[in-house]
C-alpha positions as CSV (number, residue, x, y, z in Angstrom):
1,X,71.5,-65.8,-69.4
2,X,71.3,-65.0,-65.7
3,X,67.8,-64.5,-64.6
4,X,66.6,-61.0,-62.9
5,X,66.7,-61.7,-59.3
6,X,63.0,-61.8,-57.4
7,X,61.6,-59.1,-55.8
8,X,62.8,-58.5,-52.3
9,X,66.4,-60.4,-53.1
10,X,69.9,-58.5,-53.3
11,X,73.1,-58.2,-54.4
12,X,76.5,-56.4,-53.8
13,X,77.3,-54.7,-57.1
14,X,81.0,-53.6,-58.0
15,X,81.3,-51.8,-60.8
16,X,84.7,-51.8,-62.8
17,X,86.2,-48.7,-62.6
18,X,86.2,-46.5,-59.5
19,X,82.8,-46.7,-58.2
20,X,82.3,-48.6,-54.8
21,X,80.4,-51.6,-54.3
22,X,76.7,-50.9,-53.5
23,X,73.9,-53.2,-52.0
24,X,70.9,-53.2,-54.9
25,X,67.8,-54.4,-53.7
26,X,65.1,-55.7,-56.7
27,X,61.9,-53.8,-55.5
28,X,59.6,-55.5,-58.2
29,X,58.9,-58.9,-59.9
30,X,59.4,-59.1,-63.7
31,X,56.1,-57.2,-65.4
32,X,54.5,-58.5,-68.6
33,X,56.8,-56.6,-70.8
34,X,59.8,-58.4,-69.1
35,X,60.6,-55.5,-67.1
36,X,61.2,-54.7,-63.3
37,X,63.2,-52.2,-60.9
38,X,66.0,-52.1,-58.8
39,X,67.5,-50.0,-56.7
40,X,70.7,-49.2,-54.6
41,X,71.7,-48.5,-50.8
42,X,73.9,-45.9,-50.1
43,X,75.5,-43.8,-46.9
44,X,72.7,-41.0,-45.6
45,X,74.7,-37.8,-46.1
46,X,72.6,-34.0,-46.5
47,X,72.6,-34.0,-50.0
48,X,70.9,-37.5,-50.7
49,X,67.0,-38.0,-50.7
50,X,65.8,-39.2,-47.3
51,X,62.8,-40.2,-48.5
52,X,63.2,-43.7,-46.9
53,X,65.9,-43.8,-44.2
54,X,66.9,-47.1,-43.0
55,X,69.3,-48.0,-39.9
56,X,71.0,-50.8,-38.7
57,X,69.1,-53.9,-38.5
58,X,66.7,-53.0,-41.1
59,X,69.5,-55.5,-42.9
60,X,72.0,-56.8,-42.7
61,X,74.5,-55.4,-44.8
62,X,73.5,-51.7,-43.1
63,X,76.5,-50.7,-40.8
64,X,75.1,-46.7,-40.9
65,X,72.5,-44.6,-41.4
66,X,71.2,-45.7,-45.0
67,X,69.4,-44.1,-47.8
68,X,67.9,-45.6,-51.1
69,X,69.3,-43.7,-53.8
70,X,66.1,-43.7,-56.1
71,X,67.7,-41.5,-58.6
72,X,69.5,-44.0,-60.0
73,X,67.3,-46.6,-59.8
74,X,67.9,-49.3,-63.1
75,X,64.8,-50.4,-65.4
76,X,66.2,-53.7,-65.6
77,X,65.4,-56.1,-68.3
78,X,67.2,-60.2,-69.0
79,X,69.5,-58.1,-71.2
80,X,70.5,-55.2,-68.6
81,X,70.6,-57.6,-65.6
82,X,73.1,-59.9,-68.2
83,X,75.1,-56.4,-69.2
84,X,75.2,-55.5,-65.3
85,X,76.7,-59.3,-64.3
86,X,78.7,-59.3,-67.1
87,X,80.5,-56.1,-66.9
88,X,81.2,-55.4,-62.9
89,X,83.8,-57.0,-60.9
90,X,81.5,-59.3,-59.2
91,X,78.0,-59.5,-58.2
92,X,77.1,-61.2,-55.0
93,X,73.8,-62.5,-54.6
94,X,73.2,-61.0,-50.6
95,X,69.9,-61.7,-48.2
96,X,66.6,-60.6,-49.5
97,X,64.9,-57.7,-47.3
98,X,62.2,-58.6,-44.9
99,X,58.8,-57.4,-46.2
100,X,58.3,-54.4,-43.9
101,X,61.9,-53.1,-45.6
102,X,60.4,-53.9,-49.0
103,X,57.4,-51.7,-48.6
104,X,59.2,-48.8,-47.4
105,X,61.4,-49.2,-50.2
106,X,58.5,-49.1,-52.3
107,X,56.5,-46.3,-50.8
108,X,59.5,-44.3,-51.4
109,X,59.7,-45.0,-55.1
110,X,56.1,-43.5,-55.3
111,X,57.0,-40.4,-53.0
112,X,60.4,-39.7,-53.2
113,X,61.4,-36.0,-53.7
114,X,60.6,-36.3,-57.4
115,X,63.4,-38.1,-58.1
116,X,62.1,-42.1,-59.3
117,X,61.5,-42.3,-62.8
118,X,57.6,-42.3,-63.6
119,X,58.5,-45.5,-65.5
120,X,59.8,-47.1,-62.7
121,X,57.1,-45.9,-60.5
122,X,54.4,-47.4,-63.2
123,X,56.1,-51.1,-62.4
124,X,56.9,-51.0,-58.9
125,X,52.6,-50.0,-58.1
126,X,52.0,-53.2,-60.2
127,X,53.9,-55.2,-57.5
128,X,52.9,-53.3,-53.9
129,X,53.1,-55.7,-51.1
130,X,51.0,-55.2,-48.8
C-alpha cells in the first residue's frame, strides 16, 4: 500500500475521466485514528472561496492567482490515499510547501467561508504549525 504523503508534501492528481489535473497539498500528519487532510489548488475565479489566496511564488507549480478549494477537501485514510493512486491517471509526487504556505493553508481550513468539513477542521487543529 502506498503511504499517505507527510504534511506539507504534494502531488499533481489526474483524475480519469474529464477532470483536470490539480496540485493537492496534505495539510496534516496522520492522526491517531489513521486519518489526515488534504486539499487541492485551483484557478482564483469570483465564485471560489478566497479564503486563502496565493500568487506566484508562494510555489512552484502556481502560474496564476490561486485559491485552495476547501470544499472539496478529502479525509484521507491508507485506503482512500490507495483508491486515489490507484484509480487516477497518474499521481506525481510535487515539492512540499514552505511552512509560511502551510499555515495559511491551514488558517484557512479553520476560517474558510464555512465551507471545510468540521471533521477535517477537528484534524488539521491537531497538527497547526506554528
Amino acid at each position: 500500500m502506498t503511504p499517505i504523503p507527510a504534511i506539507g508534501e504534494t502531488a499533481i492528481v489526474k483524475p480519469h475521466g474529464i477532470e483536470r489535473e490539480h496540485l493537492w497539498v496534505v495539510v496534516t500528519g496522520v492522526a491517531t485514528d489513521g486519518k489526515a487532510v488534504m486539499f487541492n489548488f485551483t484557478g482564483w475565479t469570483l465564485g471560489n472561496d478566497h479564503t486563502c489566496i496565493l500568487k506566484v511564488g508562494d510555489h512552484e507549480f502556481i502560474t496564476k492567482k490561486t485559491v485552495i478549494e476547501y470544499q472539496r477537501g478529502i479525509l484521507l485514510t491508507a485506503e482512500k490515499w490507495q483508491s486515489i493512486v490507484d484509480n487516477s491517471d497518474y499521481v506525481k509526487p510535487y515539492k512540499p510547501v514552505t511552512t509560511e504556505v502551510l499555515k495559511k493553508i491551514q488558517n484557512g481550513a479553520l476560517h474558510s467561508e464555512g465551507r471545510t468539513e468540521v471533521e477535517l477542521q477537528e484534524i488539521v487543529r491537531q497538527f497547526l504549525v506554528t
